[in-house]
C-alpha angles and dihedrals in degrees: 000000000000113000117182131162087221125087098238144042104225103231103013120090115226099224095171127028105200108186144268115321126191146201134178137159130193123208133190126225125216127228108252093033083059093043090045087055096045082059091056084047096056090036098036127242135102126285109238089189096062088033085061103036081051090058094045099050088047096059092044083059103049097042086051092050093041082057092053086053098044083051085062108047094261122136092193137013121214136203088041099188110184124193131198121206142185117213100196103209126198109268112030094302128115145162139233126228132201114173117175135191144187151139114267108215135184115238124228 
C-alpha cells in the first residue's frame, strides 16, 4: 500500500478515487510518565517515553486507515493529513491522540 501526503504518485495514473479513509488511535498516559516529561520540559531535552507512545499511536492510525482502503479496493491511498492531539484528564492523567485522513485511490 502506497501512502503519501501529495496528491499525486509521480509515475503511476489514478484511475479510481474511492473515497475518504480514516484512521485514529487514542492512547492513554500514564502519571509519572507525564510528570517525568514535564521535567525534560523544564530541563530541556526530549522525552523518549511520549516519542515513543506518538509513533505508536501513528502507526496505529495509518494502519488503521491502509485497512479501510484495502477494504475498498485501493492500493494506495493520497493527501495523508495526519493530527496530533493532547486530552488533558482530571488528576495528572492524559491521552494522546493521532487521527489521520486521505483519499484511497485505485493505480493505473
Amino acid at each position: 500500500m502506497l501512502v503519501t501526503t501529495t496528491p499525486t504518485i509521480e509515475g503511476r495514473a489514478i484511475t479510481h478515487y474511492l473515497g475518504i479513509v480514516t484512521g485514529e488511535a487514542i492512547l492513554g498516559t500514564n502519571i509519572f510518565r507525564d510528570f517525568f516529561a514535564s521535567i525534560c520540559d523544564i530541563v530541556g531535552g526530549r522525552s523518549a517515553e511520549y516519542e515513543e507512545e506518538l509513533a505508536r499511536a501513528r502507526q496505529i492510525a495509518l494502519r488503521e486507515m491502509e485497512q479501510q482502503a484495502l477494504r475498498l479496493g485501493g492500493d494506495a491511498v493520497v493527501g495523508v493529513d495526519l493530527d496530533y492531539e493532547t486530552i488533558t484528564m482530571g488528576g495528572g492523567g492524559g491521552m494522546l491522540m493521532v487521527s489521520v485522513s486521505g483519499t484511497a485511490v485505485r493505480l493505473g
